[in-house]
VMD Tcl script that draws the C-alpha trace (Angstrom):
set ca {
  {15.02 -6.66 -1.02}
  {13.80 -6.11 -4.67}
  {16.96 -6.54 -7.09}
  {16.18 -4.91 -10.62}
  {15.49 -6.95 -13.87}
  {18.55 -5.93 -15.38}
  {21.33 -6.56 -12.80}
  {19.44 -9.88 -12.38}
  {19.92 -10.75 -15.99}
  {23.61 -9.40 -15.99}
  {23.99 -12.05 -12.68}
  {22.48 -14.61 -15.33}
  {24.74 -14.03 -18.57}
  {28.00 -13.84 -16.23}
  {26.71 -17.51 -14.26}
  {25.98 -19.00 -18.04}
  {29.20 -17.59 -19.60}
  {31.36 -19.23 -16.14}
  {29.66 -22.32 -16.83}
  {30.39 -22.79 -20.72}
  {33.67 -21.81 -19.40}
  {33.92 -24.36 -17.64}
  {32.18 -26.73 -19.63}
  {35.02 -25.84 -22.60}
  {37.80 -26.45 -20.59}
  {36.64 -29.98 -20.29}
  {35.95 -30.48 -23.73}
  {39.57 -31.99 -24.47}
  {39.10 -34.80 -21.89}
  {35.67 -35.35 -23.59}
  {37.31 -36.30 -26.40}
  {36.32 -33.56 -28.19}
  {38.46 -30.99 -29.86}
  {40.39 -27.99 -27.49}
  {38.99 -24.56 -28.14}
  {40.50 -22.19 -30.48}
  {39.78 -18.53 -30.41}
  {37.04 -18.77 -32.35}
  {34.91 -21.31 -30.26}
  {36.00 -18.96 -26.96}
  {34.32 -15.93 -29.17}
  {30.97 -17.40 -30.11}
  {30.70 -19.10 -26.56}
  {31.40 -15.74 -25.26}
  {28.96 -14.07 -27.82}
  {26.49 -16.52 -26.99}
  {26.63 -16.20 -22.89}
  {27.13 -12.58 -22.30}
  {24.30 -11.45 -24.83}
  {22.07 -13.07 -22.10}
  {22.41 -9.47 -20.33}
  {19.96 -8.18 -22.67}
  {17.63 -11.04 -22.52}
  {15.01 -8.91 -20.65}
  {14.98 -6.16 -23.14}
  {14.45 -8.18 -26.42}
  {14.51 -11.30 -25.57}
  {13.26 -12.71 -29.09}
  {16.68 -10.98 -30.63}
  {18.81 -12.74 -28.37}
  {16.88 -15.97 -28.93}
  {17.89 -15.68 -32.07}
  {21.40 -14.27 -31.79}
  {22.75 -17.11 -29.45}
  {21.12 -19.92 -31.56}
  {22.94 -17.75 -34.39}
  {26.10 -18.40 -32.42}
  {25.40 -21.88 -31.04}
  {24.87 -23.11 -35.09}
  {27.87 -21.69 -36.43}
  {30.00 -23.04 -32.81}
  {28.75 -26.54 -33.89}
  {29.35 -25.98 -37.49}
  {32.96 -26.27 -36.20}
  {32.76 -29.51 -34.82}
  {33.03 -28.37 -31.32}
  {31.49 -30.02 -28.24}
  {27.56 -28.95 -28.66}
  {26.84 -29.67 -24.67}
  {28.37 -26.32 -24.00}
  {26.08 -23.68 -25.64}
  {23.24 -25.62 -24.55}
  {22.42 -23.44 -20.77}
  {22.15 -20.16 -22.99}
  {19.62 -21.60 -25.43}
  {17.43 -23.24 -23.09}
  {17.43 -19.50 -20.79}
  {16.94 -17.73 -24.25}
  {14.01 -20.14 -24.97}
  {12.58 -19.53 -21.26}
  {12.93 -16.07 -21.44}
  {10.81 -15.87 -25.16}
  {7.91 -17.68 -23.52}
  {7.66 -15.99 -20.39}
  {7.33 -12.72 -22.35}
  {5.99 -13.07 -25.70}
  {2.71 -15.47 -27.06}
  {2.62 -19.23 -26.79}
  {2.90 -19.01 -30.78}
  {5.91 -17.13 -30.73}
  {7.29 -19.43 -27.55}
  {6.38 -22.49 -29.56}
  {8.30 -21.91 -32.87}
  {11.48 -20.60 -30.73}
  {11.01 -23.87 -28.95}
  {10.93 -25.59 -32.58}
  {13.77 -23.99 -33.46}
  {15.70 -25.15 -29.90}
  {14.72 -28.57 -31.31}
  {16.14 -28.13 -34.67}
  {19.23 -26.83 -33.59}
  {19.72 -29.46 -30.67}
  {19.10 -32.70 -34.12}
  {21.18 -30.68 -36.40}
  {24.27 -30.74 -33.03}
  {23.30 -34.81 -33.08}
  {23.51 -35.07 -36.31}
  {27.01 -32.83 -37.25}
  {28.72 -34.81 -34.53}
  {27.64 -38.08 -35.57}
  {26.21 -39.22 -32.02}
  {25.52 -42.83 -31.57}
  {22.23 -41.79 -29.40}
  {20.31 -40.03 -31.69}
  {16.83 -41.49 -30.18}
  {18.09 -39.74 -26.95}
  {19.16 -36.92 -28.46}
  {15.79 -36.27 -29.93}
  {14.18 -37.56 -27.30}
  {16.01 -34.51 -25.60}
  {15.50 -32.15 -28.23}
  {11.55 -32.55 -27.81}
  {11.39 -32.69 -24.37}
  {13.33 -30.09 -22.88}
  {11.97 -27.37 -25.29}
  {8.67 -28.26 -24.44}
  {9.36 -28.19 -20.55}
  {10.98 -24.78 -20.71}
  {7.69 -23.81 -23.22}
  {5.51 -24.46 -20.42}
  {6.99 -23.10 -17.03}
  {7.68 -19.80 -19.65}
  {3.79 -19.71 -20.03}
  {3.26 -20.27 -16.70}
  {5.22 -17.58 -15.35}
  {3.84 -15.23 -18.00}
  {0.20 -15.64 -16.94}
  {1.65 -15.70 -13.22}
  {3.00 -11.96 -14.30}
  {-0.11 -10.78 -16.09}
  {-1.77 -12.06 -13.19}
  {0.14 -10.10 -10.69}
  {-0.18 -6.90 -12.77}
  {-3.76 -6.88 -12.92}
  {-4.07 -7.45 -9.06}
  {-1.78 -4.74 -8.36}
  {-4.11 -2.54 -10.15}
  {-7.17 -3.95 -8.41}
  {-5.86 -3.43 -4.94}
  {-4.36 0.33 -6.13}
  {-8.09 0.96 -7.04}
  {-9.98 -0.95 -4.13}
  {-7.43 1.77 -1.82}
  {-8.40 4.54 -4.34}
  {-12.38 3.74 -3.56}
  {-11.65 3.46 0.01}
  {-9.50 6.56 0.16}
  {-12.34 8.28 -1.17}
  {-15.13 6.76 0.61}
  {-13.01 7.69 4.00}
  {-13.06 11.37 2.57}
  {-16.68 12.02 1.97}
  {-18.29 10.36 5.35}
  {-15.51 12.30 7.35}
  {-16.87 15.84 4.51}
  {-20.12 15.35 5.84}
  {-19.41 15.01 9.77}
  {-17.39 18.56 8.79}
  {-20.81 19.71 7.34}
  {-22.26 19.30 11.02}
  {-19.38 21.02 12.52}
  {-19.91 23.91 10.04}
  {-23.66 23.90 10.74}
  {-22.95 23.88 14.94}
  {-20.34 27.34 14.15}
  {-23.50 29.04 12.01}
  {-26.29 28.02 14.68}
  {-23.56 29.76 17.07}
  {-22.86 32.68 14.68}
  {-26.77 33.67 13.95}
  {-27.84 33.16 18.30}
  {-24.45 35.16 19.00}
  {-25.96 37.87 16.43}
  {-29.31 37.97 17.64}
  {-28.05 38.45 20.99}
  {-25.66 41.29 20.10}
  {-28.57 42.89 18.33}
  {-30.86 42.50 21.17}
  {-28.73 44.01 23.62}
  {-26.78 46.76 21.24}
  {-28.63 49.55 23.10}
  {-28.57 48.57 26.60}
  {-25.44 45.95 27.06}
  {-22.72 47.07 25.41}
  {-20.06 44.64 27.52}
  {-22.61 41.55 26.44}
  {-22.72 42.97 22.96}
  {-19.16 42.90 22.60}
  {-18.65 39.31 24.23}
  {-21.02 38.50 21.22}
  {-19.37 39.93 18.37}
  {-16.09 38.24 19.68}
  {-17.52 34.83 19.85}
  {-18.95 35.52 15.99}
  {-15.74 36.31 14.91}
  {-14.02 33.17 16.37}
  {-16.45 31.14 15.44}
  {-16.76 32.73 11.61}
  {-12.89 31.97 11.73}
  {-13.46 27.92 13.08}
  {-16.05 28.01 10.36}
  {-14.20 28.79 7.41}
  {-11.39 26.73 8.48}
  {-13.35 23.69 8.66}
  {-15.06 24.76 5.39}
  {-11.84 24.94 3.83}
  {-10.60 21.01 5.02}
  {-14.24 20.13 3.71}
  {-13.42 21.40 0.40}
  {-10.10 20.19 0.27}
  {-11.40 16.94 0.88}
  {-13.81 17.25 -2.05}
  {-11.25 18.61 -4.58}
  {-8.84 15.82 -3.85}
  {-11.84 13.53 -4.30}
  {-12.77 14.25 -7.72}
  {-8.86 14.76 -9.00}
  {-8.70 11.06 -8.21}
  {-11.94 10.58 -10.31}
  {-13.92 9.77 -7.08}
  {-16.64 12.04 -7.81}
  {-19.82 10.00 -6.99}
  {-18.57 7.57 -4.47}
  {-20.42 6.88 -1.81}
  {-18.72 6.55 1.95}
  {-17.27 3.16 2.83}
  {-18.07 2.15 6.51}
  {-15.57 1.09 8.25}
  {-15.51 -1.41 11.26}
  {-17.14 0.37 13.45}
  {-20.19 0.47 11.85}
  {-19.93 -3.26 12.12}
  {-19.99 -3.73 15.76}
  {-22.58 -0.92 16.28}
  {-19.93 1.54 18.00}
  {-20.57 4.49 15.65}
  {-23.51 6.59 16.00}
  {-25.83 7.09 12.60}
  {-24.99 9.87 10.56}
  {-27.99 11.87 10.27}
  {-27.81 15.74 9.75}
  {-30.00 16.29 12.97}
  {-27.63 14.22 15.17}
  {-24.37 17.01 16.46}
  {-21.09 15.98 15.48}
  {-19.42 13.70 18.51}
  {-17.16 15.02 21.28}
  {-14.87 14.24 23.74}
  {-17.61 14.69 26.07}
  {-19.48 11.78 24.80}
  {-16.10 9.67 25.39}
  {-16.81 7.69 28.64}
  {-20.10 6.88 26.59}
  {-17.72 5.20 23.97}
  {-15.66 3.16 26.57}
  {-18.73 1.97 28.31}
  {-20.10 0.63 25.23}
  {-17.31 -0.74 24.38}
  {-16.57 -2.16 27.75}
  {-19.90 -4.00 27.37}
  {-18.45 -5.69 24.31}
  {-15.83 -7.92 26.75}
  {-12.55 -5.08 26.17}
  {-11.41 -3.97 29.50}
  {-11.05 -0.33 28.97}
  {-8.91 2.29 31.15}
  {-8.51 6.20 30.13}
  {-6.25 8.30 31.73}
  {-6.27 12.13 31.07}
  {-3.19 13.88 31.61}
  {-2.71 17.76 31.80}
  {-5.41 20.68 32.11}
  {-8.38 19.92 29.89}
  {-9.86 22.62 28.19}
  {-12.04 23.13 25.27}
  {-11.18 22.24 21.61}
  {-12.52 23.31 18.37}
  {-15.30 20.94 17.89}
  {-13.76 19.99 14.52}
  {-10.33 18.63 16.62}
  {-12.94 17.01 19.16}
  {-14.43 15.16 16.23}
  {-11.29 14.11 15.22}
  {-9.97 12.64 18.25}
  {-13.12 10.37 18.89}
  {-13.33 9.45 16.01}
  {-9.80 7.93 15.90}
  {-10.22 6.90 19.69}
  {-13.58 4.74 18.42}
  {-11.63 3.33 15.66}
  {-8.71 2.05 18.00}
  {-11.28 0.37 20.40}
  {-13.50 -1.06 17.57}
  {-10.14 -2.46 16.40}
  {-9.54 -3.82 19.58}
  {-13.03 -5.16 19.80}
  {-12.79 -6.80 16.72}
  {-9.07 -8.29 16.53}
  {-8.23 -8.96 20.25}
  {-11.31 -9.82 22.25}
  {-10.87 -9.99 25.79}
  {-7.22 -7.87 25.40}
  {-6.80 -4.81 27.67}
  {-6.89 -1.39 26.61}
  {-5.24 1.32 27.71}
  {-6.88 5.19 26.81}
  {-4.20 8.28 27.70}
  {-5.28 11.79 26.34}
  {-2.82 14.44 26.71}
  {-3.34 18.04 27.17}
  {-0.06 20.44 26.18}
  {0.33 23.84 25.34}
  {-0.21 23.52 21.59}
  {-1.17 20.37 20.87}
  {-3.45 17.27 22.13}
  {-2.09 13.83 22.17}
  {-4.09 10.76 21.82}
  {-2.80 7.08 22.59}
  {-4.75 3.48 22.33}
  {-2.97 0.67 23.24}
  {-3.89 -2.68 23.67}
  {-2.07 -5.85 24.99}
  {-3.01 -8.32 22.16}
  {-5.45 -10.35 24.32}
  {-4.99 -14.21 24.44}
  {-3.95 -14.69 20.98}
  {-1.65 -12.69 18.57}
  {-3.31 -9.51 16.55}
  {-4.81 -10.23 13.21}
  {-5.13 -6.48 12.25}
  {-2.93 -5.39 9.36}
  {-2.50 -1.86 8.69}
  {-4.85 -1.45 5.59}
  {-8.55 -1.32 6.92}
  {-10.53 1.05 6.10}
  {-10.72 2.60 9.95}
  {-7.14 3.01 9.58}
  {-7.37 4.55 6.39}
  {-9.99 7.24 8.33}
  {-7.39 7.82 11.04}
  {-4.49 8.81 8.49}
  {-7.00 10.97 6.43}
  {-8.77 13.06 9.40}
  {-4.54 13.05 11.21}
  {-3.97 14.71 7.39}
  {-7.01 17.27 7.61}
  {-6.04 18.77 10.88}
  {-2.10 18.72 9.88}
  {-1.64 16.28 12.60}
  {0.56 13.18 12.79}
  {-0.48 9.48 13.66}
  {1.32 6.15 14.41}
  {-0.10 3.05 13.84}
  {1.78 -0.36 14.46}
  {2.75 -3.60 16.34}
  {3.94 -2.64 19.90}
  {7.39 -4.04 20.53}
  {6.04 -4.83 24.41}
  {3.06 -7.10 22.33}
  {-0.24 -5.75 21.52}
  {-1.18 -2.86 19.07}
  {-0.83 0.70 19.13}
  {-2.44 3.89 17.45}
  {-1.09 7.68 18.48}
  {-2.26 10.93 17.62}
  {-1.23 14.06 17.42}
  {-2.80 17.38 16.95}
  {-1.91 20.99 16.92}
  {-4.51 22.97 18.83}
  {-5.09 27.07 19.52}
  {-3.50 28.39 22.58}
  {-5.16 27.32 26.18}
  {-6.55 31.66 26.43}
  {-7.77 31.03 22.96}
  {-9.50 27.65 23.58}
  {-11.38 29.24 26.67}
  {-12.77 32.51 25.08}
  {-14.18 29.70 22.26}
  {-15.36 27.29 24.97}
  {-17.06 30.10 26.91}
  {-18.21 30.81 23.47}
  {-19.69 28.01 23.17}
  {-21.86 27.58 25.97}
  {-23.45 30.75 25.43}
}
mol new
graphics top color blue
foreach p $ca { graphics top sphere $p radius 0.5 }
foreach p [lrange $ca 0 end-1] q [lrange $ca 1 end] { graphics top cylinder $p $q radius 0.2 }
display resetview
């Protein structure tokens, strides 16, 4: 739970204020003179103007030594102001320059030998001792923590980028494999046309069975051409342009195939290939299918193995020797993939920020799908997928489509 900066230094000016509260109701048995209403004001000035240390912390340096002087000008019992200086002086060098830090810590100094000196202390080598050592403490841990916070900042903003790159990366290798499935619905599209032409005169049923299969294949096209250039655009709005693809584990461990223009695009028929490779790399492997398979747009097809190969590789690479379970579902309008593994012999060391995983959210995004990815409460990981697909009547005129 993140609490912000300014209720945080509201909590600090109300703990400093009960404690010089406290601290002044002793003062009398310390031999030193009761409070009045004006030493309850300036401690109260001095404590509570703490709550806007984090805005200008310099002016309220300077505002409760302001009050701390005039407190001890007064003869009152210096120990009690002392908490809100040394914050003040902490909170100057964790947010301005060491020069600035070091003459607010020369002025703690000063103030803390003038309080020695106004109250006539008999242990003035401790009070100075005091008055150069605790300044110079709280100048140091204040420096510390402000490189500690430049620090932070800048890695924030390496990581934001290193997820920017790989974002991007993710987005053109999966814009090319889209290329292939556009190029697979134009091959289709120009042998569909030459055979309507061929048989015009004589066929007319065959002719017609053509032109249909153009048309739903001119229609696949331009959808996938449309998710390639969406892919694009969003690319160079985040100033991508030029990237080249990241590879992702996968290509590590030799499960993905090259990605030259000759080779087609994947599909789930090429899926008990996968798990057979992967098999051979010590993952016990079982897939389940579980309604009436049918043919998919060869863009969904893609998508699916591609997350299915990610989930094994994943497997392969953070739970050797785990079992892993492969269930594809088959429903009306939609296809549902889930790979689950058991965690093997020794807990998962997968996070949730590789760039496979990255992949899997961007290609669940281009076909307006959904996708879980997480710790299994049963042990083991888990990575589900969800995709809407055409209509089963639709699916078959394609697939028979297809074959042709």
């Amino acid at each position: 739970m993140r609490i912000h900066p300014r209720a945080v230094d509201g909590l600090t000016a109300l703990v400093a204020t009960a404690v010089a509260g406290l601290l002044g109701a002793e003062a009398a048995a310390q031999g030193w003179p009761p409070f009045d209403p004006a030493a309850w004001a300036l401690v109260a000035l001095a404590n509570l103007s703490l709550a806007l240390r984090g805005r200008v912390p310099l002016g309220v340096f300077l505002f409760v030594h302001l009050c701390w002087i005039a407190y001890v000008a007064l003869g009152h019992w210096p120990v009690v102001d002392t908490p809100a200086a040394m914050v003040a002086l902490y909170t100057v060098a964790a947010a301005r320059s060491a020069r600035t830090a070091a003459a607010c810590a020369g002025l703690l100094g000063g103030t803390w030998v003038y309080a020695g000196v106004v109250s006539h202390s008999d242990t003035m080598a401790s009070v100075v001792g005091q008055a150069v050592g605790y300044p110079l403490v709280l100048w140091r841990f204040g420096q510390v923590a402000r490189r500690s916070a430049e620090l932070t900042v800048r890695l924030r903003a390496e990581q934001a980028e290193r997820a920017r790159r790989e974002v991007a990366g993710e987005r053109v290798r999966i814009a090319r494999e889209l290329h292939d499935v556009i190029a697979h619905h134009m091959a289709v599209i120009t042998i569909q046309a030459g055979l309507a032409r061929f048989v015009l005169d004589t066929d007319t049923r065959t002719a017609r069975q053509a032109l249909t299969t153009i048309g739903a294949a001119g229609g696949e096209a331009l959808a996938e051409l449309r998710r390639m250039l969406g892919l694009l655009r969003a690319e160079g709005a985040e100033g991508a342009a030029g990237t080249g693809g990241t590879p992702g584990t996968g290509e590590t461990y030799g499960l993905r195939e090259g990605g030259a223009a000759t080779e087609p695009a994947p599909g789930l028929d090429r899926l008990e290939e996968l798990v057979e490779r992967v098999r051979a790399g010590g993952v016990r492997v079982g897939v389940r299918i579980r309604g009436t398979p049918r043919p998919l747009p060869p863009g969904v097809q893609l998508c699916v193995y591609r997350v299915i190969q990610e989930a094994l590789t994943n497997v392969l690479k953070h739970a050797p020797g785990a079992r892993a379970d492969v269930e594809l579902v088959y429903l009306p309008h939609e296809v549902t993939v889930s790979v689950t593994d058991d965690g093997g012999n020794r807990a998962r060391t997968a996070g949730t920020g590789g760039h496979g995983l990255i992949g899997m959210r961007e290609r669940a995004k281009l076909y307006d799908g959904t996708i879980a990815v997480g710790p299994r409460r049963e042990g083991g990981f888990g990575v589900r997928l969800t995709l809407p697909t055409p209509p089963p009547e639709q699916a078959a005129r394609r697939g028979g489509a297809d074959t042709e």
